[in-house]
C-alpha positions as CSV (number, residue, x, y, z in Angstrom):
1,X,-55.8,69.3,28.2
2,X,-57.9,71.5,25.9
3,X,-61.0,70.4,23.8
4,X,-58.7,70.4,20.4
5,X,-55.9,67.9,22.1
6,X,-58.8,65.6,23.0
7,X,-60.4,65.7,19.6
8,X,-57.0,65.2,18.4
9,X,-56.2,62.0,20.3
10,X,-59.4,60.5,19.7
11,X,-58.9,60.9,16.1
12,X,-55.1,59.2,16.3
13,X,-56.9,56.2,17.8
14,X,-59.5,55.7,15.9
15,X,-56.9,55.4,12.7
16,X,-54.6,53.0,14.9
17,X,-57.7,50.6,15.6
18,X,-58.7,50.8,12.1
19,X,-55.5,49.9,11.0
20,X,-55.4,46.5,13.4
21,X,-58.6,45.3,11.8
22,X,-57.6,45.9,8.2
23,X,-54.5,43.6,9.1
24,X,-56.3,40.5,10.5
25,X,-59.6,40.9,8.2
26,X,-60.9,37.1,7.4
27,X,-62.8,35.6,5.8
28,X,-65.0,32.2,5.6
29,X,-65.4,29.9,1.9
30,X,-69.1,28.8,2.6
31,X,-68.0,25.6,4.4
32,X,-69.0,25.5,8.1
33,X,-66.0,25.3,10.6
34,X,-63.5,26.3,7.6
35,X,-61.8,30.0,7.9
36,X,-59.3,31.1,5.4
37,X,-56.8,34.4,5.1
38,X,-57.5,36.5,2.3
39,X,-55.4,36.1,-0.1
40,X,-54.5,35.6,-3.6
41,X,-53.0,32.2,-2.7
42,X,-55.2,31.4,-0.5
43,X,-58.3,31.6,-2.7
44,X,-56.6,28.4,-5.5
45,X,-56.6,26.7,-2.8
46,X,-60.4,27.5,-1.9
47,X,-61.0,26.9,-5.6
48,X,-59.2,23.4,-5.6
49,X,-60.7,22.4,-2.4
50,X,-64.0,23.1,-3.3
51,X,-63.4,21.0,-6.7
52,X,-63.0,18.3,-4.9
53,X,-65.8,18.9,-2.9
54,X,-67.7,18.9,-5.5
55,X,-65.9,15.8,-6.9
56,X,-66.7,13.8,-4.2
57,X,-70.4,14.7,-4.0
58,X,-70.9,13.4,-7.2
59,X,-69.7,10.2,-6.3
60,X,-71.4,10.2,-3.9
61,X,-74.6,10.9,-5.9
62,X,-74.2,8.2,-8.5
63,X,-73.4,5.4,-6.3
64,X,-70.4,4.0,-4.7
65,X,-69.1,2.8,-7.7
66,X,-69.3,5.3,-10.3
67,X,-68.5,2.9,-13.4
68,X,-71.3,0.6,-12.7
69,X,-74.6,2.5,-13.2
70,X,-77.3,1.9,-15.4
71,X,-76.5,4.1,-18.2
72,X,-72.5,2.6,-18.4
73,X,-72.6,0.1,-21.3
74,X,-69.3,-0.9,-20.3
75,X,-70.0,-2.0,-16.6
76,X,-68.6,-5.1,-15.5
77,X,-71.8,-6.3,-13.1
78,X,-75.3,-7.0,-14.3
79,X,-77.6,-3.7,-14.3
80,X,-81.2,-2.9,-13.5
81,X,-83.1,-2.5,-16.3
82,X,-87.2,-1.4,-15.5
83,X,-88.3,-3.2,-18.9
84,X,-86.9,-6.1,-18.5
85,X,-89.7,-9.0,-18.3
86,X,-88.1,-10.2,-14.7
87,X,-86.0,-9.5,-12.0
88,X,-82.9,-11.4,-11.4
89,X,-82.1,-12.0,-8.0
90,X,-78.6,-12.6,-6.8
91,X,-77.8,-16.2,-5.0
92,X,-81.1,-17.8,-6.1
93,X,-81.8,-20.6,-8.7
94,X,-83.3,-21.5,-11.5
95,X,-85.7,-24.2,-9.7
96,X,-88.4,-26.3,-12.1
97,X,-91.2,-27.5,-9.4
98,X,-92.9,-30.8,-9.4
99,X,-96.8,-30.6,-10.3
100,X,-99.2,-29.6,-7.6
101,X,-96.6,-27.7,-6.1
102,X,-98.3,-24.0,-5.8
103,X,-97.4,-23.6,-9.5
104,X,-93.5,-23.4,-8.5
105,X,-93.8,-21.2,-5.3
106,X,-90.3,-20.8,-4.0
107,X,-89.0,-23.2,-1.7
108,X,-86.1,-23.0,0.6
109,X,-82.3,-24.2,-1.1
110,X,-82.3,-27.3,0.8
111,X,-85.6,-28.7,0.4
112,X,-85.4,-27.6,-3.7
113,X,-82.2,-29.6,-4.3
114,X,-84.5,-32.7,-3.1
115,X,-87.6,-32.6,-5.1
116,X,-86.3,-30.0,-8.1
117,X,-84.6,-29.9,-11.2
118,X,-82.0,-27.4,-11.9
119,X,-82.4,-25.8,-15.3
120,X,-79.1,-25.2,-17.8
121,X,-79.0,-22.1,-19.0
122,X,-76.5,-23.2,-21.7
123,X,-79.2,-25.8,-23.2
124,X,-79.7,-25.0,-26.7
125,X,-83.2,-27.4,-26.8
126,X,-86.0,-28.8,-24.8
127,X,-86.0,-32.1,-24.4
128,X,-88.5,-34.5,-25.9
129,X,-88.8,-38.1,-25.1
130,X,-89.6,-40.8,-27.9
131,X,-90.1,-44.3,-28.3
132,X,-90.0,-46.8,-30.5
133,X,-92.8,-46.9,-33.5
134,X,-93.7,-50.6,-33.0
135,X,-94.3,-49.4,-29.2
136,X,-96.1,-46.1,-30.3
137,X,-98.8,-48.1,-32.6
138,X,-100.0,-49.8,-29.5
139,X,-101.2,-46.8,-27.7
140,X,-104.3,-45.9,-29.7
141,X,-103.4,-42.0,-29.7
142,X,-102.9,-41.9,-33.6
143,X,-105.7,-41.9,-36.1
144,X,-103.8,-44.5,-37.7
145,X,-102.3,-46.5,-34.8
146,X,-103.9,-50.1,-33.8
147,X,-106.0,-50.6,-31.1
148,X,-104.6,-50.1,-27.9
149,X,-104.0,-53.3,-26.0
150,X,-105.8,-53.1,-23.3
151,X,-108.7,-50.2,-22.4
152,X,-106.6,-49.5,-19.2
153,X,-103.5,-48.5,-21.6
154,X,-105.9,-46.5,-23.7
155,X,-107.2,-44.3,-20.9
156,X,-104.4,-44.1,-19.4
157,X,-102.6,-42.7,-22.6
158,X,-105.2,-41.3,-24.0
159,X,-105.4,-38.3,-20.3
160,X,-101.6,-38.1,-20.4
161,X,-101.3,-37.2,-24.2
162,X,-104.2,-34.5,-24.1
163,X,-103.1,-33.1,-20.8
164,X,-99.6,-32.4,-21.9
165,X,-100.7,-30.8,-24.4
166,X,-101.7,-28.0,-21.7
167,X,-99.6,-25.1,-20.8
168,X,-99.4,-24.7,-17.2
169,X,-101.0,-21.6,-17.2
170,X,-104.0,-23.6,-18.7
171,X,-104.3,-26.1,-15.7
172,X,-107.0,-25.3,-13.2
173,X,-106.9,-26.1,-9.5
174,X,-109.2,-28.8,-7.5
175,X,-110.6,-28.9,-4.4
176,X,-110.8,-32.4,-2.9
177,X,-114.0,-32.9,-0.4
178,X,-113.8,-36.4,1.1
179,X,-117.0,-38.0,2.0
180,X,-116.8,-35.9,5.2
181,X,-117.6,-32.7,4.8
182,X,-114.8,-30.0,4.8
183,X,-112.0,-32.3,5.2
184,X,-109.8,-32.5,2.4
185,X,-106.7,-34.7,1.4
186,X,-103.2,-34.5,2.5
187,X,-100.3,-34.6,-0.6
188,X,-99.4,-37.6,0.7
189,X,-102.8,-39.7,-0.5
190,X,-104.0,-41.3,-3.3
191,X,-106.4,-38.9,-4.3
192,X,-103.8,-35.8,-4.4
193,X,-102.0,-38.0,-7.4
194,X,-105.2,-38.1,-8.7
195,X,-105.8,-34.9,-9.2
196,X,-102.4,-34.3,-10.1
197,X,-102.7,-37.1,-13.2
198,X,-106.3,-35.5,-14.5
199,X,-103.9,-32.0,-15.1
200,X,-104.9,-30.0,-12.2
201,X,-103.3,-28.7,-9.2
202,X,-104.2,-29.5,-5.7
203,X,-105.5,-26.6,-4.0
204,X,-104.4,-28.7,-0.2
205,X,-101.3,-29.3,-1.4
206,X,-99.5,-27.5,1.6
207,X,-101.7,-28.4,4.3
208,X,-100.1,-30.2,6.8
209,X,-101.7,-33.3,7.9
210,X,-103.7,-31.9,11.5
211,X,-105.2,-29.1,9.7
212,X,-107.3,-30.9,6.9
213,X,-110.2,-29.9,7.9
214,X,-111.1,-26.4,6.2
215,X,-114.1,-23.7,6.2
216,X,-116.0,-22.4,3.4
217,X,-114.1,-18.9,3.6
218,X,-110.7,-21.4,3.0
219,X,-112.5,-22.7,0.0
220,X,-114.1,-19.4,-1.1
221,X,-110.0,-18.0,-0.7
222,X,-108.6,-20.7,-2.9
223,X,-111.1,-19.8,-5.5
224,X,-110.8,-23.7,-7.6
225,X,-111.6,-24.2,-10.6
226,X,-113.2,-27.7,-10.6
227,X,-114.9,-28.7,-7.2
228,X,-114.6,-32.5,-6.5
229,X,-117.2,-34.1,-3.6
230,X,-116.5,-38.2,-2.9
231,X,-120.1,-39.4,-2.1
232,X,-121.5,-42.9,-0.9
233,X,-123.7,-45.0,-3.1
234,X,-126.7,-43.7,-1.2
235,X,-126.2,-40.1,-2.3
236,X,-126.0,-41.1,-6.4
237,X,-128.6,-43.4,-5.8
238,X,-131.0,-41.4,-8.1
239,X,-130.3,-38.6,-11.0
240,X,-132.5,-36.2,-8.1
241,X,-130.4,-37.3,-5.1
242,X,-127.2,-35.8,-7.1
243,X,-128.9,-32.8,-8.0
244,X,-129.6,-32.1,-4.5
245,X,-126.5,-32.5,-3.3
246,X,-125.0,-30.2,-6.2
247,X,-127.5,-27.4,-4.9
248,X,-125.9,-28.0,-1.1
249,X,-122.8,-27.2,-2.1
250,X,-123.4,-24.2,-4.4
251,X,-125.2,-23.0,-2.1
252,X,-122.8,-23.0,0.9
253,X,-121.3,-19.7,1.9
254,X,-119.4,-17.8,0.0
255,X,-119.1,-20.3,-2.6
256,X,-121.2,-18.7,-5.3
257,X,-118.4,-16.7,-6.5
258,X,-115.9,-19.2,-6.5
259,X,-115.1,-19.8,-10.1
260,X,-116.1,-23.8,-10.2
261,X,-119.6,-22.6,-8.9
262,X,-119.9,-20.3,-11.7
263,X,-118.7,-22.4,-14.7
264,X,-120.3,-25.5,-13.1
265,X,-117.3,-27.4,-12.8
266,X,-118.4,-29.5,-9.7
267,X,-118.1,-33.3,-9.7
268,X,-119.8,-36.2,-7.1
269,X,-117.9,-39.5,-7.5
270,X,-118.3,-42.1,-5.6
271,X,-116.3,-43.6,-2.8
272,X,-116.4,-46.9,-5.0
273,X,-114.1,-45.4,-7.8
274,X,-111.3,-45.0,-5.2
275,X,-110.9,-48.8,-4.7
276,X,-109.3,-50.0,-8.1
277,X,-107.0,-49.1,-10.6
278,X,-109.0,-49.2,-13.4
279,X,-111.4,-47.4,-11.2
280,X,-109.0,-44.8,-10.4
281,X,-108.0,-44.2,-14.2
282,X,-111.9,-43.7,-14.9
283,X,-112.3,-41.2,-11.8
284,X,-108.9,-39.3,-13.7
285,X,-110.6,-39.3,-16.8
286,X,-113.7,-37.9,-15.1
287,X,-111.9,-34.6,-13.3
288,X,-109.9,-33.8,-16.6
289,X,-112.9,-33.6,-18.6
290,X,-114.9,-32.0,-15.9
291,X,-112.1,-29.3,-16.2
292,X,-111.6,-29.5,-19.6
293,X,-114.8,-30.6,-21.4
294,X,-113.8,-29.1,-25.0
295,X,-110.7,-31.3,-25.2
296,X,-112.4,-34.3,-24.1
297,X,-115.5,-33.8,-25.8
298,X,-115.5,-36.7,-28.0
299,X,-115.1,-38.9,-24.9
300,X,-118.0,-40.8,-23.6
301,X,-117.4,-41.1,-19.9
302,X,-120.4,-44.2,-19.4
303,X,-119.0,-45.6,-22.1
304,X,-115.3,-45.8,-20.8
305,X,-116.1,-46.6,-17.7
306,X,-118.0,-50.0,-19.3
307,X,-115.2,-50.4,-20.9
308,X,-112.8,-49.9,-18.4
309,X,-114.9,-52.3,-15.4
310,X,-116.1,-55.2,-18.6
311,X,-112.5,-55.6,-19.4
312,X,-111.6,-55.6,-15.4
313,X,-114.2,-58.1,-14.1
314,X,-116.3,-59.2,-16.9
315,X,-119.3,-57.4,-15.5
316,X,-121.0,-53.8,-16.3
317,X,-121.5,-51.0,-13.9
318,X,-125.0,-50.8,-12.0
319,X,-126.1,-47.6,-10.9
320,X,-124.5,-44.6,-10.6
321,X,-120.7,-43.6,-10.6
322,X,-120.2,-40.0,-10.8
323,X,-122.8,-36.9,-11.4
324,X,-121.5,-33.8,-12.7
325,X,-123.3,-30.8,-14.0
326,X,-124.0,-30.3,-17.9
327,X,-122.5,-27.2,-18.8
């Protein structure tokens, strides 16, 4: 075959193999793994596919359920809203906390229902208790009531009526040192209701009964605001004595910074005011106004306590009772 029949036949199949490919040319949409003809008809269906597409990815982008996002006024469930003044969390309750609780820390559902009260949300009013006025001019809380009858009911009303008049917010906590040093109370004792009645809140109160015994860091941690030390009658034997052991606990580590130390708000009673009643009403009268001296400021705590012990036994104190720091 001559040179010009070969160039001729090479030529024929070029235009035969460019033919095939122009026949079964393809083409892909953008989306992996997805090939489509080219053709008219083809390409609305690209179009309405990828609509969808990008249908779906916007669902996807506002949530699963498109009709309940923040900016839907009409959404059926309760929204997220960054200024509101606190979060709402689903399946919980609306749980008021007895005192000396850890300011109502939360507590597990079954242990609330047993110590808490559930709070309506459809109350219209807080509640306020009354009684009658021929009962009410007995107390001695009114400028223009009669005399209590009794110093003990005078006390006694007297803390409770100037203490509720605290918000809770206002209430400092106590640490309780028995006469050991660092062991503190259980919520179980006496003296935790003590505290508890004088308007503050028990640091201890979720110490478990083995582990009262505590460091100066625990103390230091729990930051108190009023610092209460039981004492023998040897250690208030004298004005010095007290001092003394004032300056021993000051100056214990780490308790310079603790907020009690600093607005000397630390308290010595003696183990003797744990042993009455009336004894235990002066001791409560003692904390509150060693927490709160402005509000009991007009209260003379030598004088109650003679009050409180003549009307008792007949007898006056001797010696010394308590010893706190003169602010």
């Amino acid at each position: 075959m001559g040179i010009r029949a070969k160039k001729i036949c090479l030529l024929v199949l070029a235009v035969c193999l460019a033919l095939m490919l122009c026949g079964c040319r393809t083409r892909t949409n953008g989306i992996q793994g997805t090939i489509l003809p080219d053709s008219a008809d083809s390409q609305a269906d690209a179009a309405r596919q990828g609509e969808a597409i990008s249908e779906d990815a916007a669902s996807r982008d506002t949530g699963a359920h498109g009709d309940q996002t923040r900016e839907n006024p009409q959404a059926s469930r309760k929204e997220y809203d960054e200024n509101a003044p606190a979060e709402i969390m689903p399946g919980t309750d609306h749980l008021l906390h007895e005192p000396g609780e850890g300011k109502g820390a939360s507590a597990a559902s079954e242990d609330a229902l047993t110590r808490a009260d559930r709070l309506n949300d459809q109350a219209e009013e807080t509640a306020t208790q009354t009684v009658a006025a021929e009962e009410a001019e007995q107390m001695g809380v009114s400028e223009d009531a009669e005399a209590a009858d009794s110093a003990m009911t005078y006390f006694t009303v007297l803390l409770q009526d100037r203490m509720g008049s605290l918000f809770e917010c206002q209430r400092l906590d106590a640490y309780w040192e028995t006469a050991q040093d660092h062991v503190t109370i259980h919520k179980s004792s006496p003296e935790h209701a003590l505290i508890l009645n004088a308007g503050c809140y028990d640091v201890s109160a979720r110490l478990l009964p083995e582990n009262l015994r505590v460091d100066d860091g625990w103390v230091a941690r729990k930051n108190p605001g009023v610092l209460i030390k039981i004492v023998d009658g040897g250690a208030l034997a004298s004005e010095r004595t007290a001092r003394a052991m004032i300056e021993s606990l000051r100056s214990r580590e780490g308790w310079a910074a603790i907020d009690g130390v600093k607005n000397r708000r630390v308290l010595l009673l003696s183990q003797d005011l744990l042993t009455a009643p009336y004894l235990q009403t002066a001791a409560m009268v003692m904390i509150a106004k060693t927490a709160n001296p402005d509000l009991f400021a007009d209260v003379d705590l030598d004088q109650m306590l003679r009050m409180l012990m003549e009307e008792a036994t007949g007898t006056l104190p001797t010696g010394m009772y308590y010893y706190k720091e003169e602010i």
